[in-house]
C-alpha positions as CSV (number, residue, x, y, z in Angstrom):
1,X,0.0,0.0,0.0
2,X,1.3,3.3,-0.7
3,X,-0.2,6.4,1.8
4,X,-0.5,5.8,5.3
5,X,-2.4,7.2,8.2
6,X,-0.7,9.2,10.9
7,X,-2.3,7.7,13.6
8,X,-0.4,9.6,16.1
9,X,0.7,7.0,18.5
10,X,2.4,3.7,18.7
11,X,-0.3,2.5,20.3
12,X,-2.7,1.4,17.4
13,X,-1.6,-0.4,14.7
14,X,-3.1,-0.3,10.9
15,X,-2.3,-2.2,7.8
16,X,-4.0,-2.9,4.4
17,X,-4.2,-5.7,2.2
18,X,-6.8,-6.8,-0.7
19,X,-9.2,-4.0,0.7
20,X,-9.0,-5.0,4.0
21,X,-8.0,-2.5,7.0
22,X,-7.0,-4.5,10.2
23,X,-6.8,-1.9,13.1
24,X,-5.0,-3.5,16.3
25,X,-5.0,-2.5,19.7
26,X,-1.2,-2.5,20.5
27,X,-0.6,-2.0,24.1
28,X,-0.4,-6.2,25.1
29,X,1.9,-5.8,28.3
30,X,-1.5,-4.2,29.7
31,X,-3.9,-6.6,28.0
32,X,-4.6,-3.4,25.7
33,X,-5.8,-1.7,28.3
34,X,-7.2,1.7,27.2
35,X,-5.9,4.8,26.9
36,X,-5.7,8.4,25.5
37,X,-3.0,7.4,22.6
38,X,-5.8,4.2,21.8
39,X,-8.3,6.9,21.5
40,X,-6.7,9.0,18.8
41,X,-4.9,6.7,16.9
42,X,-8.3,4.4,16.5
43,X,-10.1,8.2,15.5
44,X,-7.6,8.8,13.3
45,X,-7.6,5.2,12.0
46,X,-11.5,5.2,11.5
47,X,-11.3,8.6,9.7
48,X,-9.2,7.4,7.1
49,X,-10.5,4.1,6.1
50,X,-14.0,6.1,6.4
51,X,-12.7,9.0,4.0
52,X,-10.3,6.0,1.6
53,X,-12.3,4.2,-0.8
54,X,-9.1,1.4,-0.9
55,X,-10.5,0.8,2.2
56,X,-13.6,-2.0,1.5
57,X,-13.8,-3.2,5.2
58,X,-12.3,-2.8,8.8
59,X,-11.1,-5.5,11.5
60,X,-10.5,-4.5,14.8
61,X,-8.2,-6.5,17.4
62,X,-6.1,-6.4,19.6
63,X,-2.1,-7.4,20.3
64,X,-1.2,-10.3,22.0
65,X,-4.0,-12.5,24.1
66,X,-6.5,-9.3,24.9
67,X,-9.2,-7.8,22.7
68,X,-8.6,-4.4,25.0
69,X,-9.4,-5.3,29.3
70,X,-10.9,-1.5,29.2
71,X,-9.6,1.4,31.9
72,X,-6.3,0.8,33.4
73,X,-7.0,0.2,36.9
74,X,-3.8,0.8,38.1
75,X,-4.1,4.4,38.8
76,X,-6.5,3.0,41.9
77,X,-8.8,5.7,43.2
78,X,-7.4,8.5,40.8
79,X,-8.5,5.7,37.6
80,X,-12.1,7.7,37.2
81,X,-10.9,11.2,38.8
82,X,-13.1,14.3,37.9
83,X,-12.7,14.5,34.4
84,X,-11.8,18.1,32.5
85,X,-12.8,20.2,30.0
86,X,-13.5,18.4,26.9
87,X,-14.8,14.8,28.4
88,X,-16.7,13.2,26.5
89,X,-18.1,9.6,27.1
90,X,-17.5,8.8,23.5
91,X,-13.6,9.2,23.2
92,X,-13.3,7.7,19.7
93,X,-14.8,10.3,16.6
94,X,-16.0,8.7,14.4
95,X,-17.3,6.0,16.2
96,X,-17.5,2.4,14.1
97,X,-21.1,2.9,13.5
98,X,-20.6,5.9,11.3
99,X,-17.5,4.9,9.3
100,X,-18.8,4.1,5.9
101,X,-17.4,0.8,5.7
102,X,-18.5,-2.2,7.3
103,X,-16.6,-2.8,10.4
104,X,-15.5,-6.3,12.3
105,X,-14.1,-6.8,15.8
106,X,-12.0,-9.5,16.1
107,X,-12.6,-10.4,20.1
108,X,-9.4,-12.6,20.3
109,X,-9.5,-12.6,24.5
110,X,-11.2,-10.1,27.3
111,X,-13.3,-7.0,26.3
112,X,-14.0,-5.6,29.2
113,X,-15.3,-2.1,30.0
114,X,-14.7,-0.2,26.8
115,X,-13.3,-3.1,25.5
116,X,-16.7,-4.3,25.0
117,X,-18.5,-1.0,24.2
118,X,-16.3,0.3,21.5
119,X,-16.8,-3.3,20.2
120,X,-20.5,-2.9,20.3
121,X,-20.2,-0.1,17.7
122,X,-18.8,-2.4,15.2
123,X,-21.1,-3.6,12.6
124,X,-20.1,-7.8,13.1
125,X,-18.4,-9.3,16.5
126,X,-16.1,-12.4,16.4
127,X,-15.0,-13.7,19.6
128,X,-13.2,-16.5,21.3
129,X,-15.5,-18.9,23.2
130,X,-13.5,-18.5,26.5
131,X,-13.0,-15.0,26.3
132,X,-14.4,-12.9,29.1
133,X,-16.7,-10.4,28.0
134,X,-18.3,-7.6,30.6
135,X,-19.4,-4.3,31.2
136,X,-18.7,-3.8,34.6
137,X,-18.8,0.3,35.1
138,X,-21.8,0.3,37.9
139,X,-19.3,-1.8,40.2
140,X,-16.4,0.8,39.9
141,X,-18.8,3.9,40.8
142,X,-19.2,5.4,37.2
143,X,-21.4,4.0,34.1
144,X,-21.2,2.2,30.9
145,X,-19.8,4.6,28.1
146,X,-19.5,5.0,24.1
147,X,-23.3,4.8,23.7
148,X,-23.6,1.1,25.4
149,X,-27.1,2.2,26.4
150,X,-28.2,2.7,23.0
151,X,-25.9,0.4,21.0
152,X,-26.7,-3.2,23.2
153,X,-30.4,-2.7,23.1
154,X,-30.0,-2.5,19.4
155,X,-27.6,-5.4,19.3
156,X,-29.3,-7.6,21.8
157,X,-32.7,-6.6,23.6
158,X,-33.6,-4.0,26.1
159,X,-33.7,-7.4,28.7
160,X,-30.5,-8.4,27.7
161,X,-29.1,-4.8,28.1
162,X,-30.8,-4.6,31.5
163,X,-29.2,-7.7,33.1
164,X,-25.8,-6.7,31.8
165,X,-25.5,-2.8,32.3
166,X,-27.0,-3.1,35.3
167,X,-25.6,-5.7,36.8
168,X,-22.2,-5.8,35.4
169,X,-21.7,-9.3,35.2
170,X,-19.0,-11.2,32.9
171,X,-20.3,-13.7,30.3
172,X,-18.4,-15.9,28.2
173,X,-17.9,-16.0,24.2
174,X,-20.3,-19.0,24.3
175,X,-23.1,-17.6,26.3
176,X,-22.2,-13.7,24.7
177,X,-22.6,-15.8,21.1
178,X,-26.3,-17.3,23.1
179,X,-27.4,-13.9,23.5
180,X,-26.4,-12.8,20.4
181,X,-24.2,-9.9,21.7
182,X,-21.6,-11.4,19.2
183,X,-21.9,-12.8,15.8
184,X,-20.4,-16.2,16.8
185,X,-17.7,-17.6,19.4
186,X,-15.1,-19.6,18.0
187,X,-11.7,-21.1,19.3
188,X,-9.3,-17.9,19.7
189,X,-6.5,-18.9,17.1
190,X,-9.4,-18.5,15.0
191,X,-11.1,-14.9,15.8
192,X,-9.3,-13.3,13.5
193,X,-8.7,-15.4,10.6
194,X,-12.6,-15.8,10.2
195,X,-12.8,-11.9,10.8
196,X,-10.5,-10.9,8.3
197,X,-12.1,-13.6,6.0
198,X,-15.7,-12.4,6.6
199,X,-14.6,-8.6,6.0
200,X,-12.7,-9.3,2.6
201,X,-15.9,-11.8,1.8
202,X,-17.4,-8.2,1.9
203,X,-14.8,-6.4,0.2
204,X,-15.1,-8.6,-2.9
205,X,-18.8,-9.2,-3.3
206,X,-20.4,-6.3,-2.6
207,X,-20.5,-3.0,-3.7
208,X,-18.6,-0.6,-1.3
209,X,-22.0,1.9,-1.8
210,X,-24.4,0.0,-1.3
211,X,-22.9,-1.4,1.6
212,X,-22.1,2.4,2.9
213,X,-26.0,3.1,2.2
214,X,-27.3,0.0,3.6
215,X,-25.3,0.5,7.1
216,X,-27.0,4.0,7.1
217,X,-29.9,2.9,7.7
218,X,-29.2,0.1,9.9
219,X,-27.7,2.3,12.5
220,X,-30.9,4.8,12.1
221,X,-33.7,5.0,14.4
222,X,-36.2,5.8,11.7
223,X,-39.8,5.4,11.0
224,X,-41.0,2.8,8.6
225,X,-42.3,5.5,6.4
226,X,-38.8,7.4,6.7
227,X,-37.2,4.2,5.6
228,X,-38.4,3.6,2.9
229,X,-38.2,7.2,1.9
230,X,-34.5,7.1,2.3
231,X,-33.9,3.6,0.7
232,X,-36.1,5.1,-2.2
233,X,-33.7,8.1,-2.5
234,X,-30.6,5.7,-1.9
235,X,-31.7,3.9,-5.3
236,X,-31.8,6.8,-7.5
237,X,-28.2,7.3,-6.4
238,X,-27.1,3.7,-7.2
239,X,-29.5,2.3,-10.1
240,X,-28.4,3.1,-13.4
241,X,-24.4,3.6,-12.5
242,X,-21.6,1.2,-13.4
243,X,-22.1,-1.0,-10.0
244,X,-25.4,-1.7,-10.3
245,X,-24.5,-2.8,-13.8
246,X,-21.7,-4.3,-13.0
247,X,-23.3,-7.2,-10.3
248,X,-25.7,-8.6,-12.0
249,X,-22.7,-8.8,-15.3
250,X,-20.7,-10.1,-12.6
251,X,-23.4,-13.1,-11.4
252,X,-23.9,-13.8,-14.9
253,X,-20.5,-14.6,-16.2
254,X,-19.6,-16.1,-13.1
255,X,-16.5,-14.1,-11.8
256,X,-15.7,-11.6,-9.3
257,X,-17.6,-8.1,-9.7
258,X,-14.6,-4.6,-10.2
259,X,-16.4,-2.2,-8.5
260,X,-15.9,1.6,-9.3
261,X,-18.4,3.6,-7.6
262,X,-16.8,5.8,-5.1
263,X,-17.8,6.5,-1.1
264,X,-16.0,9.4,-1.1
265,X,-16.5,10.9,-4.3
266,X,-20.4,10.1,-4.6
267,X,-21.5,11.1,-1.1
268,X,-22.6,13.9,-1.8
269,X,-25.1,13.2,-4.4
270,X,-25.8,10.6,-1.3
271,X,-26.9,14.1,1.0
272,X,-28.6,15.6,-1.9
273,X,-31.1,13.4,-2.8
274,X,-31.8,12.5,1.3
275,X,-32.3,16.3,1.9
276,X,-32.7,18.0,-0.9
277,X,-30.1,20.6,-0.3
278,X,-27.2,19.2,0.0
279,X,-26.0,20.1,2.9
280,X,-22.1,18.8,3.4
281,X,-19.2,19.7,5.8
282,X,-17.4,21.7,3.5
283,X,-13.9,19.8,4.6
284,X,-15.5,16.5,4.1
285,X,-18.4,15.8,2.1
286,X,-20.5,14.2,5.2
């Protein structure tokens, strides 16, 4: 791969191949414990694969035998200390729900704390059957964070976010996979080979578009009505260009589709035809 993100830190790790980004969590002498250096090198990680159209899908991981084992506890009673200006509860911008790629986690061993809930904004979880899995915030005297109130009701069920936010308890990949907090538990060595293999199963087959406008709208709380307004303007940005073309070519001869359509480039036609005005960020299209 030629250009590179500046992540910023030595602390998050990124590489490329065949259209796959793998972003890994690269502090392992602390299990990947979190930290302010993870936080900006996974924004700026996200940013670019969101804003990069060589970018077809995202796996995140983590170094070593730890998905990420959340706050770093060693600080003791200064670990949740007043916080200052600037806190927010949501330290990674943009979060994996609004990059415009699919995104993976790759749950190769504990996600604990905001382990789990930056997991939770991934569009697909992977994780090892043994690994330990929990949220536990309301037993260290603060709360869960990065949208877990809003992100595991949609995941699971309001019941299933209940007895875990509330309680803080640990589960297991097995009983996680149960209650379908992840996409499926498997044996560890294999987390991230069937991540990576899903994600470029993605990046191959299906349009990088569609998939950007289809993930819109899953991460919407919308109105049936609104919906299907929005997949109704979605179409008359994708029928009738060289992709939509292209598949069914593709099915037909029996071969790989070459996708062209661009994320980037075609977003904001995208804006236009939801809002009619095209309202953008002037910086980036969005």
């Amino acid at each position: 791969m030629g250009e590179r993100p500046d992540l910023g830190t030595d602390e998050v790790l990124f590489d490329v191949t065949d259209g796959v980004a793998v972003v890994t969590l690269h502090r392992p002498d602390v299990l990947n414990a979190f930290s302010p250096g993870m936080a900006l090198g996974l924004s700026a990680a996200y940013r670019w694969c969101d804003e990069h159209d060589e970018v077809r899908a995202v796996v995140l991981t983590g170094a070593g035998r730890s998905f990420c084992a959340g706050a770093d506890l060693r600080a003791g009673a200064d670990t949740f200390a007043a916080p200052g200006d600037g806190f927010s509860a949501q330290p990674v911008d943009p979060p994996a729900w609004a990059v415009r790629k699919p995104v993976l986690a790759a749950i190769n061993g504990p996600a604990i704390g905001i382990g789990l809930t930056l997991a939770l904004q991934c569009d697909l979880r992977y994780a090892a059957t043994d690994a330990k899995l929990a949220i536990p915030q309301v037993r260290f005297g603060v709360l869960p964070d990065a949208g877990a109130h809003w992100t595991l009701r949609r995941v699971t069920s309001t019941a299933v976010a209940t007895d875990l936010l509330l309680t803080g308890r640990s589960v297991r990949g097995t009983e996680a996979e149960r209650l379908g907090l992840v996409t499926a538990a498997l044996p560890a060595d294999r987390v991230l080979e069937v991540a990576v293999a899903r994600a470029r199963e993605l990046a191959v087959n299906c349009a990088p578009l569609s998939l950007a406008l289809s993930k819109r709208l899953l991460w919407q709380d919308l109105p049936l009505d609104e919906v299907v307004r929005l997949e109704t303007a979605y179409h008359r940005v994708v029928m009738g260009g060289a992709d939509a073309g292209e598949g069914p070519l593709a099915w037909r001869d029996r071969r790989p589709p070459v996708w062209t359509g661009s994320v980037r480039d075609d977003w904001r036609q995208v804006l236009e035809e939801e809002d009619g005005d095209g309202r953008a960020d002037p910086g980036t299209g969005r």
